[in-house]
N, C-alpha and C positions, 0 to 999 in steps of 0.2 A: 317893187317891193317883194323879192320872191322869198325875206326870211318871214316877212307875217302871212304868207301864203304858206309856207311851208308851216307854220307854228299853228296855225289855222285848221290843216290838214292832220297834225299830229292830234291836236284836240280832238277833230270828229272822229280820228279810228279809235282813240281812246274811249270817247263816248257810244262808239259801236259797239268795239269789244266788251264795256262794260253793259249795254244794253242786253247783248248777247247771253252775257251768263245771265243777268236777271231773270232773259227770256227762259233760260236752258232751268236755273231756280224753279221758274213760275210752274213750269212742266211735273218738276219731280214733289211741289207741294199740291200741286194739283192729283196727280197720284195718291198722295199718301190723305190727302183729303178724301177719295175714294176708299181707300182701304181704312179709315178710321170710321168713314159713315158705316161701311159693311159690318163693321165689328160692333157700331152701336146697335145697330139693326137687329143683329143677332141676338144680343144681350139680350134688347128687349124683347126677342121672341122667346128667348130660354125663360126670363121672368116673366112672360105673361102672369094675368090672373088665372085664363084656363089654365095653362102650363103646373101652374102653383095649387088650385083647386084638386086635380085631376090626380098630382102625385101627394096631395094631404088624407082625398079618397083611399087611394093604392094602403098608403100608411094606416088609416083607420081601420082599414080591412082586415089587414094582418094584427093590429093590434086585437081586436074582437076575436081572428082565430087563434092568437096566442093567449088570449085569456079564456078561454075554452079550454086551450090544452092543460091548462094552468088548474082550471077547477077538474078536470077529468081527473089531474095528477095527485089531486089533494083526494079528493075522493078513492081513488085508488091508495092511494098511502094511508088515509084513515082505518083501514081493516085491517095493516100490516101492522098495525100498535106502533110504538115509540122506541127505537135501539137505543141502548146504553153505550154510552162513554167509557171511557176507561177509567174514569173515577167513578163507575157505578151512578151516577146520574142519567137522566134523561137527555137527549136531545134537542136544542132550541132551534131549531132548521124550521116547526112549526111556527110558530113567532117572527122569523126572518122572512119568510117566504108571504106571509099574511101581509107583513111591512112591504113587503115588494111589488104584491098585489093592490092594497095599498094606494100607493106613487104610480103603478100603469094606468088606475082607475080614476085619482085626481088628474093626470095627465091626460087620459080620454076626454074626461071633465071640460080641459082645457080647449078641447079642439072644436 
């Protein structure tokens, strides 16, 4: 019987060859299984809580020296009086500026 020997033989290279790529598959998902842990890894070192504490610090800090400069600059502009418009009115820059101080101070609030 050498056609069911030979038909026999045809099956198993086939199921090698195809074993084969599985194998060669198994290799490049195993990689890429490494490179997706690596990228979780990282994420969660970029989100830590320190990570997140540390630059909410950084930000509160600067928000305290910007309102500092903020009141220096109100105070310094209070002795210069108020410019006029060109329609002979006053200037609302005081008003906006108090609004804006304001929204940094609820926003401190926040933190």
């Amino acid at each position: 019987r050498p056609g069911t020997a030979a038909a026999a033989n045809d099956a198993l290279r086939k199921e090698v060859a195809g074993l084969r790529l599985e194998n060669q598959n198994m290799y490049h998902l195993q990689e890429e299984n490494a490179s997706l842990r690596k990228q979780v890894q990282d994420l969660k070192e970029a989100l830590s809580h320190d990570k997140i504490r540390e630059h909410n610090a950084k930000l509160t800090t600067k928000v305290k020296v910007y309102k500092a400069q903020c009141e220096r600059l109100r105070q310094d502009a209070a002795g210069l009086g108020r410019p006029m418009t060109s329609a002979g009115t006053r200037a609302t820059q005081e008003a906006e500026t108090l609004s804006l101080l304001d929204e940094v101070e609820d926003y401190d609030a926040e933190l």
